[in-house]
Biopython code that builds the backbone (N, CA, C, O; Angstrom):
import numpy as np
from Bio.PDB.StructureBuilder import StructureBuilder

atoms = [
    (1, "UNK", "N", (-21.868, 60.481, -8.663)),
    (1, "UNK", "CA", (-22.618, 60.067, -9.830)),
    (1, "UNK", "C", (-21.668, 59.965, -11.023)),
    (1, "UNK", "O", (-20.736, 60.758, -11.157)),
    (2, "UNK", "N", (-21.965, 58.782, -12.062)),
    (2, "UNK", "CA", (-20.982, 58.596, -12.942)),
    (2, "UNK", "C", (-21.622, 59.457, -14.097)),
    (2, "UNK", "O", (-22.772, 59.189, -14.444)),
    (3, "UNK", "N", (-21.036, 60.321, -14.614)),
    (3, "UNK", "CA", (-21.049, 61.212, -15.707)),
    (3, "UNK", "C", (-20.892, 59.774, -17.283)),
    (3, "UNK", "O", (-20.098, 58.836, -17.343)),
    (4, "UNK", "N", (-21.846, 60.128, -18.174)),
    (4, "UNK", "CA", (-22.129, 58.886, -19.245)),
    (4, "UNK", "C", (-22.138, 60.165, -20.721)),
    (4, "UNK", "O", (-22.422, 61.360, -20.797)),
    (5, "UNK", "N", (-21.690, 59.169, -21.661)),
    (5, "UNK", "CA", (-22.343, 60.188, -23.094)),
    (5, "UNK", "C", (-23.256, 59.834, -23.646)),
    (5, "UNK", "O", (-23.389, 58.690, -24.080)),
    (6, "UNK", "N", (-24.456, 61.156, -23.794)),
    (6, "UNK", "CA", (-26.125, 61.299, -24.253)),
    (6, "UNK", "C", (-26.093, 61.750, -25.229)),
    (6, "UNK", "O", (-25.077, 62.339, -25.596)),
    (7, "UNK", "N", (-27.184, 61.646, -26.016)),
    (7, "UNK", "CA", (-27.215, 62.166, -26.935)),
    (7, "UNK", "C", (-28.001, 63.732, -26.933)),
    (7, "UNK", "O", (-29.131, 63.666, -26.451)),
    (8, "UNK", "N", (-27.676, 64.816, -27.290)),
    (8, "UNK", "CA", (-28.839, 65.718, -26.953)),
    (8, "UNK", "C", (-29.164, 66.313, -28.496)),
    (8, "UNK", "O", (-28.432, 66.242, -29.484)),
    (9, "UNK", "N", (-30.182, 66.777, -28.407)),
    (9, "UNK", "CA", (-30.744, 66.780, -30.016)),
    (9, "UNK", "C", (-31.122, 68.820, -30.066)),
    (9, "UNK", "O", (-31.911, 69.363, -29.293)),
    (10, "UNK", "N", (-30.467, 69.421, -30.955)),
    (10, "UNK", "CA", (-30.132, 71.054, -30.780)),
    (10, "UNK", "C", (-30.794, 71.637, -32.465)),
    (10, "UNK", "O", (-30.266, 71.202, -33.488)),
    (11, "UNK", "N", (-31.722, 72.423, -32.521)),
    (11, "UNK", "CA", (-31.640, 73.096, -33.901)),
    (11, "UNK", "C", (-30.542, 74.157, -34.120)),
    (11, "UNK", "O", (-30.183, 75.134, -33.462)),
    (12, "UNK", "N", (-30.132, 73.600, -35.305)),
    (12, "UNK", "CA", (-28.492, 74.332, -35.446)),
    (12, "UNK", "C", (-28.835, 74.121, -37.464)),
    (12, "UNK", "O", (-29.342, 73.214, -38.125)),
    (13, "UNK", "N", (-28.247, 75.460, -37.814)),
    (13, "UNK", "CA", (-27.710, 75.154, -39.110)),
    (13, "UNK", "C", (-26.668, 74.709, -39.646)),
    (13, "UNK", "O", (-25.569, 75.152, -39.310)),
    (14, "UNK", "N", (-26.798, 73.750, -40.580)),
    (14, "UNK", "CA", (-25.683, 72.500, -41.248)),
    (14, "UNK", "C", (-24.840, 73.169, -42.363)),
    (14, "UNK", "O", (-23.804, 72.734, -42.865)),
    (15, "UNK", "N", (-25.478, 74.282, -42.638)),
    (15, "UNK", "CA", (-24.250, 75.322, -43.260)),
    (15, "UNK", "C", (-22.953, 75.838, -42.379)),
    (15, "UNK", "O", (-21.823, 76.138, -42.766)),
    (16, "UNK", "N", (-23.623, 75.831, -40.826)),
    (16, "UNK", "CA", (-22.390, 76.589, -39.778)),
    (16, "UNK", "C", (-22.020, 75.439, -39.812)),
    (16, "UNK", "O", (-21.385, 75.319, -40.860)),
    (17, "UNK", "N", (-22.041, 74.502, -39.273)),
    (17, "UNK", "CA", (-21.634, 73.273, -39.022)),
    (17, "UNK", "C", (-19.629, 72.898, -39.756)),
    (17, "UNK", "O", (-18.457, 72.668, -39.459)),
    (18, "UNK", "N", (-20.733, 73.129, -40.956)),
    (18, "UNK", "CA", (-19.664, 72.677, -42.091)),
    (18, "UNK", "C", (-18.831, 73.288, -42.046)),
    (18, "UNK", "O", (-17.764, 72.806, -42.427)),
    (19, "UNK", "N", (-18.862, 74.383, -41.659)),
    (19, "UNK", "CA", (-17.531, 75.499, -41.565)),
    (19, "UNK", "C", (-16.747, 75.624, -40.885)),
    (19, "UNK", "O", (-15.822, 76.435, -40.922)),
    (20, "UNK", "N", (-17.092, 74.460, -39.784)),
    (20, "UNK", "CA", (-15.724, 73.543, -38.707)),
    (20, "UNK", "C", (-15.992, 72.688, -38.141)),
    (20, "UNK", "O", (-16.105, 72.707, -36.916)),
    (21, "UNK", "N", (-16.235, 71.342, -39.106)),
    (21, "UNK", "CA", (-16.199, 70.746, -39.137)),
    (21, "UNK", "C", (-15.478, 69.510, -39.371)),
    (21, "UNK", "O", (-15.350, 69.356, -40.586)),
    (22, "UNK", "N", (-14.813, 68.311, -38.524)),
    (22, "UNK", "CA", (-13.713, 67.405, -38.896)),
    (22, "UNK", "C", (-14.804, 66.027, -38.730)),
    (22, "UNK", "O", (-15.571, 65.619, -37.858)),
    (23, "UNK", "N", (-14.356, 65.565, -40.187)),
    (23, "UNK", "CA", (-15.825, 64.393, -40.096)),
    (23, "UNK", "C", (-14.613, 63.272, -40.125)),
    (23, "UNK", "O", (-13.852, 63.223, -41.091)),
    (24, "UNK", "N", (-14.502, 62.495, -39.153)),
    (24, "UNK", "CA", (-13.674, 61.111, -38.855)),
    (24, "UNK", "C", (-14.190, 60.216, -39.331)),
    (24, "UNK", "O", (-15.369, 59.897, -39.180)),
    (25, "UNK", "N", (-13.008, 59.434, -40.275)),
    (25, "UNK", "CA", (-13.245, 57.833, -40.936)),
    (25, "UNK", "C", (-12.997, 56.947, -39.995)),
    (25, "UNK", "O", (-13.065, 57.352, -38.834)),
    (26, "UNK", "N", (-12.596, 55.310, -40.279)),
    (26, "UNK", "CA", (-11.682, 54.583, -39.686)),
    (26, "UNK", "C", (-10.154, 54.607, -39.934)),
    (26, "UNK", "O", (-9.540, 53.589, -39.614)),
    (27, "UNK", "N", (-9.365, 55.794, -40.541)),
    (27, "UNK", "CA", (-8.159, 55.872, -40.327)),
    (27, "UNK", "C", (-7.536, 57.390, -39.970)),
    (27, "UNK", "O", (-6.600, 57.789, -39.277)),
    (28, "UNK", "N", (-8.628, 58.064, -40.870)),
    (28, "UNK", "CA", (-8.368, 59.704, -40.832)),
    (28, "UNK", "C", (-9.699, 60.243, -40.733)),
    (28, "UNK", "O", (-10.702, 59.630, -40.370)),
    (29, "UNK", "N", (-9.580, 61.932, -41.235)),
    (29, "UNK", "CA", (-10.286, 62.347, -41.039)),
    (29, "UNK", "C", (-10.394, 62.970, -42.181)),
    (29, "UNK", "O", (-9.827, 62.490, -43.163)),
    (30, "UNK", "N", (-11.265, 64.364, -42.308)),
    (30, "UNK", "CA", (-11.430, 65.595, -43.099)),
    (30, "UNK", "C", (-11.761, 66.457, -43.017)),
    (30, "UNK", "O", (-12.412, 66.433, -41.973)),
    (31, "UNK", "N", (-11.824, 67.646, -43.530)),
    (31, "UNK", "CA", (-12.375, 68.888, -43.074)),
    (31, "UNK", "C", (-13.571, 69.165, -44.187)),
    (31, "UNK", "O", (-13.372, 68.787, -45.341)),
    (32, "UNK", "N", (-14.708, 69.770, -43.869)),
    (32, "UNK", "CA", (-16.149, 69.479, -44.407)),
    (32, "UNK", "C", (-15.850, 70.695, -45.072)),
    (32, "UNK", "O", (-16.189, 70.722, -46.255)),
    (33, "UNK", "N", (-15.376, 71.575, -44.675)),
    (33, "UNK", "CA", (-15.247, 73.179, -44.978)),
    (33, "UNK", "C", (-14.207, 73.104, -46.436)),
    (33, "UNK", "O", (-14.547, 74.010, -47.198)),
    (34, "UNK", "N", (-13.482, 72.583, -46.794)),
    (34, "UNK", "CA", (-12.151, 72.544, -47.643)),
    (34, "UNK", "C", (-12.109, 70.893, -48.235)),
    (34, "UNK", "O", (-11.516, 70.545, -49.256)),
    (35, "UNK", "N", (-12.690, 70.230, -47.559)),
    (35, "UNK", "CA", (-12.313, 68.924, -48.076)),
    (35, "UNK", "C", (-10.762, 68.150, -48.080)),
    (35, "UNK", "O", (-10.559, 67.040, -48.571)),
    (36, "UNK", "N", (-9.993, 68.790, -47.584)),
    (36, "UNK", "CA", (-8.676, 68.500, -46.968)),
    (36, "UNK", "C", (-9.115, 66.952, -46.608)),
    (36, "UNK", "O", (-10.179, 66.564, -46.126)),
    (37, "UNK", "N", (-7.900, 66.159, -47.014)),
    (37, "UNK", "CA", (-7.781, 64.642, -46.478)),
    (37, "UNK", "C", (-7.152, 64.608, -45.820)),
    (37, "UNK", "O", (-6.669, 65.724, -45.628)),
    (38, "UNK", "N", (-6.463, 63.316, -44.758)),
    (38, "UNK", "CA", (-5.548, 63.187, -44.259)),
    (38, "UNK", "C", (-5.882, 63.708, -42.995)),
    (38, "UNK", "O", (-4.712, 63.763, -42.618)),
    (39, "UNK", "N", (-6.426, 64.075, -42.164)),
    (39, "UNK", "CA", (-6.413, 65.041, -41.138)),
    (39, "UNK", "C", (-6.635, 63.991, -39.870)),
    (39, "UNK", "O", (-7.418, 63.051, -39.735)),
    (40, "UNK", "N", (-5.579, 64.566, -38.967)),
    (40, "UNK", "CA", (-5.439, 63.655, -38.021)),
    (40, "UNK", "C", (-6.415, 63.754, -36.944)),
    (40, "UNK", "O", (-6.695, 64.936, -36.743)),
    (41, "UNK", "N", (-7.071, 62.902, -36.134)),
    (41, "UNK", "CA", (-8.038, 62.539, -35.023)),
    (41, "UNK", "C", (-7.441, 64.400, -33.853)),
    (41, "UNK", "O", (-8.128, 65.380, -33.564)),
    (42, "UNK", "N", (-6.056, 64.103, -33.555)),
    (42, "UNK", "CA", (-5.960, 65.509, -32.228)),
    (42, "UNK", "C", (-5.684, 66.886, -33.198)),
    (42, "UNK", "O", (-4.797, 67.630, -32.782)),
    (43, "UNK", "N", (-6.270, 67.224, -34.269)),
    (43, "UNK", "CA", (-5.790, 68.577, -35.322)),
    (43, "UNK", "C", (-6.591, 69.258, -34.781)),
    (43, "UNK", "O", (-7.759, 68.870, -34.793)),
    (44, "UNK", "N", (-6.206, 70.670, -34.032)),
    (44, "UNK", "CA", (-7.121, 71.289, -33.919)),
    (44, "UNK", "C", (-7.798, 71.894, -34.740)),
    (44, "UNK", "O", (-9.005, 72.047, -34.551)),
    (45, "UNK", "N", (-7.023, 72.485, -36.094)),
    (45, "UNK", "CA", (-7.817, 73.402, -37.071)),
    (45, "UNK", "C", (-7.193, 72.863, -38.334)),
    (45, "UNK", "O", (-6.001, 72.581, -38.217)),
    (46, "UNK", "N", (-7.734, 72.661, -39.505)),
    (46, "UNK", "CA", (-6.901, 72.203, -40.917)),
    (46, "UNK", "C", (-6.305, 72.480, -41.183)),
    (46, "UNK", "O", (-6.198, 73.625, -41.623)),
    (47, "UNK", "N", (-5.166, 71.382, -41.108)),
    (47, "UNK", "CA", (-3.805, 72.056, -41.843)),
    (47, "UNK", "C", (-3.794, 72.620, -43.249)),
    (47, "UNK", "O", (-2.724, 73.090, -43.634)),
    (48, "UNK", "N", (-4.695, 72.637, -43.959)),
    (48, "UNK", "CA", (-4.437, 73.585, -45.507)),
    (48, "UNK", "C", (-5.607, 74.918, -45.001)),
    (48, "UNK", "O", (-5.013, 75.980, -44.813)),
    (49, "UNK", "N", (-7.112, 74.986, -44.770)),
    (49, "UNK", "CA", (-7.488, 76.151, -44.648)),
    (49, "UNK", "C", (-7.273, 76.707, -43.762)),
    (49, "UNK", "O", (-7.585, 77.896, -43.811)),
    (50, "UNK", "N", (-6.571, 76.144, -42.346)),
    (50, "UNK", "CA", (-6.685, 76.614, -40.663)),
    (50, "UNK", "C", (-8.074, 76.747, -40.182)),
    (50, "UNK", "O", (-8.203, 77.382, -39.135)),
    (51, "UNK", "N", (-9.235, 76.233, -40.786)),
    (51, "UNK", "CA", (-10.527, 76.230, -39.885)),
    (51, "UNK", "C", (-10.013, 75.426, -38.907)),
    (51, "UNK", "O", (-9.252, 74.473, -39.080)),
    (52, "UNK", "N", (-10.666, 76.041, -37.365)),
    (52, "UNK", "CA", (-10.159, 75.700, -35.840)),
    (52, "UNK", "C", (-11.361, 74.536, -36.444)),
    (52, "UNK", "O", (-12.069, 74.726, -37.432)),
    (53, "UNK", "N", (-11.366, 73.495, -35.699)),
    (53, "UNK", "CA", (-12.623, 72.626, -35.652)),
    (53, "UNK", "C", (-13.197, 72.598, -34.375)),
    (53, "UNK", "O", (-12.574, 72.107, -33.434)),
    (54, "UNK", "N", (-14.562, 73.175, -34.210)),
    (54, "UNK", "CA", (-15.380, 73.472, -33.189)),
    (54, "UNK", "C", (-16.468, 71.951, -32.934)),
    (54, "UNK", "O", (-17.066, 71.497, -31.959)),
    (55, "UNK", "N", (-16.332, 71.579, -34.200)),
    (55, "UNK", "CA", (-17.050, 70.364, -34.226)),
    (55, "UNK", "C", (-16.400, 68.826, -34.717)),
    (55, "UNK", "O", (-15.628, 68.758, -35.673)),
    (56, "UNK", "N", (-16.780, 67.738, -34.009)),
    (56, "UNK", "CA", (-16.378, 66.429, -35.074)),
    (56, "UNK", "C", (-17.667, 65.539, -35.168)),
    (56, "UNK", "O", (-18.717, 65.682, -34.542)),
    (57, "UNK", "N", (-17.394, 64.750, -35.937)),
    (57, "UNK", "CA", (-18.290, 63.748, -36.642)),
    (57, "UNK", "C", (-17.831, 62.908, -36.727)),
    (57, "UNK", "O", (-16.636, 63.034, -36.996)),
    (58, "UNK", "N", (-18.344, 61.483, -36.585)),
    (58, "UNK", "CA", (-17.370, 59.922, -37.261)),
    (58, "UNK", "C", (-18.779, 59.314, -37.510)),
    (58, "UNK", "O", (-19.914, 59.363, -37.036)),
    (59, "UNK", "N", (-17.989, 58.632, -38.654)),
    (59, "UNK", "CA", (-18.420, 58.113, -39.916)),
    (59, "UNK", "C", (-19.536, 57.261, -39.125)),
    (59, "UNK", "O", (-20.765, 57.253, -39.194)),
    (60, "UNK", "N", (-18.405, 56.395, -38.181)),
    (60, "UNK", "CA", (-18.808, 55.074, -37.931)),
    (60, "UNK", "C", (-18.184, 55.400, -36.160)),
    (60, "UNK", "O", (-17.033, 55.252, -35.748)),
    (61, "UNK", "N", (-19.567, 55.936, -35.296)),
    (61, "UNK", "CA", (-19.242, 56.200, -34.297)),
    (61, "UNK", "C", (-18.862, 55.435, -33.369)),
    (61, "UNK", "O", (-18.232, 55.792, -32.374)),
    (62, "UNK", "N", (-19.385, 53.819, -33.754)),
    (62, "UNK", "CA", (-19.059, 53.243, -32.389)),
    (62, "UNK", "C", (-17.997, 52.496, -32.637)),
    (62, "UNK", "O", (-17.962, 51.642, -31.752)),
    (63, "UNK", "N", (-17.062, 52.353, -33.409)),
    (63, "UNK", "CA", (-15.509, 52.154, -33.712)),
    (63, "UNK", "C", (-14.828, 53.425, -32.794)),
    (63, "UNK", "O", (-13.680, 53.207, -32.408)),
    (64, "UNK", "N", (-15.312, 54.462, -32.492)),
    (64, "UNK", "CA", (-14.075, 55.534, -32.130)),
    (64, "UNK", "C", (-15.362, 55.666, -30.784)),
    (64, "UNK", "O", (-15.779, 56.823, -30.733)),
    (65, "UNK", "N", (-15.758, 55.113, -30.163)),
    (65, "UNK", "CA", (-16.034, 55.517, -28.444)),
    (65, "UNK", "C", (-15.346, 55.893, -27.390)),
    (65, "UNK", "O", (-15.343, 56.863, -26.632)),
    (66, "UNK", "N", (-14.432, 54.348, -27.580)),
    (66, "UNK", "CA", (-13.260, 54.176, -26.530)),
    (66, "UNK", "C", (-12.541, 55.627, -26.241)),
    (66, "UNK", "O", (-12.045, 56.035, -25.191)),
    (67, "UNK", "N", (-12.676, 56.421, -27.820)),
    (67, "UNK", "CA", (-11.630, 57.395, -27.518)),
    (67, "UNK", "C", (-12.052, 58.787, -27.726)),
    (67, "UNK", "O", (-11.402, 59.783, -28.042)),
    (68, "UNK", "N", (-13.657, 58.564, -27.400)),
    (68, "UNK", "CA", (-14.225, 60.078, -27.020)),
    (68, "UNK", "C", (-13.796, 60.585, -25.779)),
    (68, "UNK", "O", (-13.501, 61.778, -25.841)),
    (69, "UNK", "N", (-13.674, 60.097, -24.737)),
    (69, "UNK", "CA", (-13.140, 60.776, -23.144)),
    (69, "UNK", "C", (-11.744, 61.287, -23.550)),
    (69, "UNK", "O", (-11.701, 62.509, -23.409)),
    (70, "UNK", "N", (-10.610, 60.778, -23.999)),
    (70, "UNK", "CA", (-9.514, 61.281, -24.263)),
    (70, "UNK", "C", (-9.664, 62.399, -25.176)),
    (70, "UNK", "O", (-8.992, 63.409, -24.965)),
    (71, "UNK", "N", (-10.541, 62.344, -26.263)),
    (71, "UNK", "CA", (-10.756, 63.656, -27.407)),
    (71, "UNK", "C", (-11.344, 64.850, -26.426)),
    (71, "UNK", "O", (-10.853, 65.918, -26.058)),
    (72, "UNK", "N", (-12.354, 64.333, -26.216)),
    (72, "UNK", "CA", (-13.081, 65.839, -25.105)),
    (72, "UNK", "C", (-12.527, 66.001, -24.044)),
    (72, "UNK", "O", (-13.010, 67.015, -23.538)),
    (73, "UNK", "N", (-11.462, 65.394, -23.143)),
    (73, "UNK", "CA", (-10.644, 65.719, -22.642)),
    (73, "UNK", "C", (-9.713, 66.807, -22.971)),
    (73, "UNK", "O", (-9.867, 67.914, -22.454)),
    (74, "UNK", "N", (-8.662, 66.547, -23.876)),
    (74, "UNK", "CA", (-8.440, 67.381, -24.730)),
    (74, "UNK", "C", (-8.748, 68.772, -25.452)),
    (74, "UNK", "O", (-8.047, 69.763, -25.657)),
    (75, "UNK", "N", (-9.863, 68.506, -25.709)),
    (75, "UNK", "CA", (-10.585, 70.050, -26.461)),
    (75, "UNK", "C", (-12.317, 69.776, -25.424)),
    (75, "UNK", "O", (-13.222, 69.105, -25.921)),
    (76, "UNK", "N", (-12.369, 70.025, -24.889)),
    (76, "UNK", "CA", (-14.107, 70.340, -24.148)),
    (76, "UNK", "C", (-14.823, 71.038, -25.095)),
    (76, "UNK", "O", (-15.914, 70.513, -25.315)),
    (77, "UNK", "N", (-14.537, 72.313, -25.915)),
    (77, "UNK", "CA", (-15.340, 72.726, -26.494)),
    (77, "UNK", "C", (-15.552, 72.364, -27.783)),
    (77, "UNK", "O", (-15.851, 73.292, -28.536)),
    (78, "UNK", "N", (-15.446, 70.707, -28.494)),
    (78, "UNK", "CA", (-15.896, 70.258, -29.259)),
    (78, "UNK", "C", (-17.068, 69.780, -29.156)),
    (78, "UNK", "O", (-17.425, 69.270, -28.094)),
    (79, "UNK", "N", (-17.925, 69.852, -30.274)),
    (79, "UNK", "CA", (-19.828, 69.307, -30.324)),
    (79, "UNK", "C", (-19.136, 68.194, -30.574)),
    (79, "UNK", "O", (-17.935, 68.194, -30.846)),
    (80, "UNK", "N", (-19.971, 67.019, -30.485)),
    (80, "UNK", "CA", (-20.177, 65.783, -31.555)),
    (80, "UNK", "C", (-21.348, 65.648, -32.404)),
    (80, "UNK", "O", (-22.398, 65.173, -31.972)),
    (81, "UNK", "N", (-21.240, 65.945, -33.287)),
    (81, "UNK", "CA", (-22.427, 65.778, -34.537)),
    (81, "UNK", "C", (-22.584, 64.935, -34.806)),
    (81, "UNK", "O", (-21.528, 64.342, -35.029)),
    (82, "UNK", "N", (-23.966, 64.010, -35.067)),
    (82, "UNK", "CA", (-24.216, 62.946, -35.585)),
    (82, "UNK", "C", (-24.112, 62.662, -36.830)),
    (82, "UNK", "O", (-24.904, 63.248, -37.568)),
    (83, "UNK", "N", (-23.102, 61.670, -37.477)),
    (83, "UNK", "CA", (-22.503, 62.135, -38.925)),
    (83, "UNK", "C", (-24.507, 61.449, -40.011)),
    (83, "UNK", "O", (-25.149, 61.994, -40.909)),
    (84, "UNK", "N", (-24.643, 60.650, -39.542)),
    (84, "UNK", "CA", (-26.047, 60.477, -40.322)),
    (84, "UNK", "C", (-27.318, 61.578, -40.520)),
    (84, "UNK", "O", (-28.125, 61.601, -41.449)),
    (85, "UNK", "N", (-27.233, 62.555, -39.256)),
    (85, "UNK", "CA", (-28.122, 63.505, -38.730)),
    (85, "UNK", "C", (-27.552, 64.916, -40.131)),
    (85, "UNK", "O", (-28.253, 65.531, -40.934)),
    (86, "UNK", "N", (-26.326, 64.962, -39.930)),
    (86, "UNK", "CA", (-25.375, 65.976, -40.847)),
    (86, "UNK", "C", (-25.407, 65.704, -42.166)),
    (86, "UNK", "O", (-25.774, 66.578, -42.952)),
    (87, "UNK", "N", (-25.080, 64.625, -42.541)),
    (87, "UNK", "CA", (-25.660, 64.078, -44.417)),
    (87, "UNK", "C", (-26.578, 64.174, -45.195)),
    (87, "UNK", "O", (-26.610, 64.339, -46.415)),
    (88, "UNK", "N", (-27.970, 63.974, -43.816)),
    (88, "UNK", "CA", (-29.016, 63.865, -44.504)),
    (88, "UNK", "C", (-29.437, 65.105, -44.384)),
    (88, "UNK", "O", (-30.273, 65.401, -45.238)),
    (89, "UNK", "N", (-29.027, 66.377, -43.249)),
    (89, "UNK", "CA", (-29.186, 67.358, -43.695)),
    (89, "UNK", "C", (-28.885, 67.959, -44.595)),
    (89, "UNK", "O", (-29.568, 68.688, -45.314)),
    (90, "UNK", "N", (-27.548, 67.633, -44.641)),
    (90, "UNK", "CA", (-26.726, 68.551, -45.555)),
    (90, "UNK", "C", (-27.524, 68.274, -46.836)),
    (90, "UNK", "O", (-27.785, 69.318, -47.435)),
    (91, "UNK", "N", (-28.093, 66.897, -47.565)),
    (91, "UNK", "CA", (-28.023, 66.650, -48.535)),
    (91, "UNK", "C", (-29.334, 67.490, -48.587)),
    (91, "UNK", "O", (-29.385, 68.258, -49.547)),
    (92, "UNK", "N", (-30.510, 67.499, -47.660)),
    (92, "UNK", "CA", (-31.628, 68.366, -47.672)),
    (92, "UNK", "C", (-31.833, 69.393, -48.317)),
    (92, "UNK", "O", (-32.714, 69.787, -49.081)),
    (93, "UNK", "N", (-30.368, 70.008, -47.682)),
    (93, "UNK", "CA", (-30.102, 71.953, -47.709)),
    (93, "UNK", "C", (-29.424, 71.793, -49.522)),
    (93, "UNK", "O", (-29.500, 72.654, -50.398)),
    (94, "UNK", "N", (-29.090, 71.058, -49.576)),
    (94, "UNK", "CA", (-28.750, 71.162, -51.357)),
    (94, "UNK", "C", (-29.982, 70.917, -52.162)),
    (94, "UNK", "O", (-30.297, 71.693, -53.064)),
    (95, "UNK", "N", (-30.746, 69.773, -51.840)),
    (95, "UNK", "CA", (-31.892, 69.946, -52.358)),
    (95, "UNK", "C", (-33.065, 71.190, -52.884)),
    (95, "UNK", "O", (-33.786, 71.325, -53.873)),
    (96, "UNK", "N", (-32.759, 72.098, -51.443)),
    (96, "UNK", "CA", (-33.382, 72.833, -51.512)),
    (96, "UNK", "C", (-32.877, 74.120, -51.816)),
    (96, "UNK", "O", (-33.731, 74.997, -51.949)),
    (97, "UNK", "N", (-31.373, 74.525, -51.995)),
    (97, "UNK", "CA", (-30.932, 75.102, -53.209)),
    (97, "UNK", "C", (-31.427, 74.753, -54.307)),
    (97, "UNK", "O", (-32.456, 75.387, -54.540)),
    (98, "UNK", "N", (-31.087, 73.838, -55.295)),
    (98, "UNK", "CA", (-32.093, 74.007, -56.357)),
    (98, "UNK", "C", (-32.996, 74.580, -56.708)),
    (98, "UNK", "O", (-33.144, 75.401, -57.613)),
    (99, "UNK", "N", (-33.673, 74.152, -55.974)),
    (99, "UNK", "CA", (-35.174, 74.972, -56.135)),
    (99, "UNK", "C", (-35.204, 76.148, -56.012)),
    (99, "UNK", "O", (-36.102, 76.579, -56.736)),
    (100, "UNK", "N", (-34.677, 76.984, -55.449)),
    (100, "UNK", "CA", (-34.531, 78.416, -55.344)),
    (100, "UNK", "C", (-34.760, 79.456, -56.392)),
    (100, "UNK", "O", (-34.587, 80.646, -56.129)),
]
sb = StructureBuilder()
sb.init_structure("model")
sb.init_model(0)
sb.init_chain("A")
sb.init_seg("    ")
for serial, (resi, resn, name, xyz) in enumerate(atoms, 1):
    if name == "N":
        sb.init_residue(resn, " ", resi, " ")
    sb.init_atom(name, np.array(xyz, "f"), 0.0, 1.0, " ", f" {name:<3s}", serial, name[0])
structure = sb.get_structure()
């Protein structure tokens, strides 16, 4: 049987998230935790805070497909977060700071 990538849908907090997190552009990356630029696609942890990254994100996922088997190859115990799913949380969870 050919093994395919699904999507699976997990309640998780977007505060942990962020705290190793590498959210991929179309050239680089960043770290969600520090905001560090520059960060390359195989980094395991940020080069300025050293958060390991347990998780990634891209911007614009179906530009970087081709090269999910080689990434999770690489590191297996990376999530992929849905970077739209993560924004609109994130922006949620600030929302609702305020109000507090």
């Amino acid at each position: 049987m050919s093994e395919q990538f699904i999507r699976v849908y997990k309640y998780m907090d977007v505060s942990e998230i962020k705290q190793n997190l590498l959210v991929y552009g179309d050239i680089s990356g960043s770290c969600a935790k520090c905001n560090a630029i520059s960060v390359k696609l195989d980094s395991v942890e940020c080069p300025e805070c050293k958060t390991k990254f347990n998780y990634i994100s891209f911007r614009n996922i179906k530009s970087h497909l081709p090269k999910l088997p080689r990434v999770l190859g690489e590191r297996p115990y990376l999530a992929i977060i849905d970077f739209e799913d993560y924004s609109r949380n994130m922006g949620k969870s600030k929302a609702e700071d305020l109000f507090k």
